[in-house]
N, C-alpha and C positions, 0 to 999 in steps of 0.2 A: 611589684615594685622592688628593685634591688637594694642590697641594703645599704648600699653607699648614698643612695638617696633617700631612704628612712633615717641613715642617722645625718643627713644635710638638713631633712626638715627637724629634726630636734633638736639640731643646731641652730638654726631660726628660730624655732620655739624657746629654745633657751636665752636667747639676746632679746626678744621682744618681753621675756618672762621679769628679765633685768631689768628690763626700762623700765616698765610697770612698778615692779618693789622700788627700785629707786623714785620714780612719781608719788609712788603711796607712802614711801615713808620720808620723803625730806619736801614732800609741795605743802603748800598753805595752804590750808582746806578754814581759814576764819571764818571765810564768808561765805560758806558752803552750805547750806539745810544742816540743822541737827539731825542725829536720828536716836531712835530710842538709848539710852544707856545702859540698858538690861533684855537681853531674849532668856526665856527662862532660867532667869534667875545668873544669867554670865555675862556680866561686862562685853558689851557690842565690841569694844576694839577690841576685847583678849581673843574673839572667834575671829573677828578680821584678820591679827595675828597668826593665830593658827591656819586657819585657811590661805595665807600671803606665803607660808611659807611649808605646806604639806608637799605642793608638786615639786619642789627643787630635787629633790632625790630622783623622784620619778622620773623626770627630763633627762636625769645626769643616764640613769637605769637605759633609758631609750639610747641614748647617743653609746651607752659602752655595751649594747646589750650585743653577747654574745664571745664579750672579749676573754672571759675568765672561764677557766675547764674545768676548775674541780670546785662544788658548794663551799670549801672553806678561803677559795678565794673572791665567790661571791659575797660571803659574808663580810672580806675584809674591805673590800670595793665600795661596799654600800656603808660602812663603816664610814671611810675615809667621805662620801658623799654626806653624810651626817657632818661630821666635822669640819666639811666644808662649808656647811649651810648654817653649821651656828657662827662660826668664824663671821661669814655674811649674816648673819642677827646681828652677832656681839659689834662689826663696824656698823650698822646702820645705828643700833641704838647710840653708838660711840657719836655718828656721827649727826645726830637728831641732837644730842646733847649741845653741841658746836654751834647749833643753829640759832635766830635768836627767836624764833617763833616754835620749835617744836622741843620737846621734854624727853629725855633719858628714863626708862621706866623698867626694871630689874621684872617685871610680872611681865609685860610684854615681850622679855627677853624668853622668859620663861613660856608663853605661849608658842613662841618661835620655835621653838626646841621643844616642845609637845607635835607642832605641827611637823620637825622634819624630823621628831623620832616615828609617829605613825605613817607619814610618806617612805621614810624611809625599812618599816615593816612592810610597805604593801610593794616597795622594788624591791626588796627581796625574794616575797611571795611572784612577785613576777617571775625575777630573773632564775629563780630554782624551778618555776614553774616549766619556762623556756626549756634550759637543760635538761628537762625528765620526759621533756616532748620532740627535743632535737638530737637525743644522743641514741 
């Protein structure tokens, strides 16, 4: 597969990624099943959090992978990925706030940003990985 259609598919993977977080965090889930409030011992939405938002880095890693030459500019790439994806926490919590069915919640921001600092460790680990097998 060439790479201009690996990173077309991460590109698709990225837009269907968005649709998704935007559904999960601004639909009305009232009438939805509960589910438990606690998996050992953590708040069921604070892991939903985190798991909503671990791949964004990673997706971002796939669509630039290969763009940067030297590890300290992979570092700053996956950086700027990071701050990209709480930028996207901090508006969705902004805008769950605005809603008149869902809540603004500073710990789910915080799970947010747990998930795309560990996603954002493993495209790292990727993209250094890449460069040490491509050069």
């Amino acid at each position: 597969m060439t790479a201009e259609k690996k990173r077309n598919i991460y590109v698709l993977v990225l837009i269907v990624y968005l649709a998704l977080v935007g559904w999960l965090c601004f639909g009305d889930f009232s009438s939805a099943p509960t589910v438990t409030e606690n998996f050992l011992g953590i708040p069921t939405d604070k892991i939903i959090h985190f798991l909503m938002f671990l791949p964004f880095p990673l997706i971002l890693a796939g669509i630039f992978n290969g763009k940067t030459s030297r590890p300290v500019n992979s570092l700053l790439i996956i950086l700027a990925f990071f701050l990209a994806g709480c930028i996207l926490a901090a508006g969705t919590e902004i805008g769950q706030h605005l809603t008149g069915y869902r809540v603004a919640d500073s710990s789910d921001f915080l799970a947010d940003g747990l998930g795309l600092a560990v996603g954002s460790l493993l495209a790292l680990i990727y993209d250094l990985k890449y460069k040490l097998q491509h050069d």
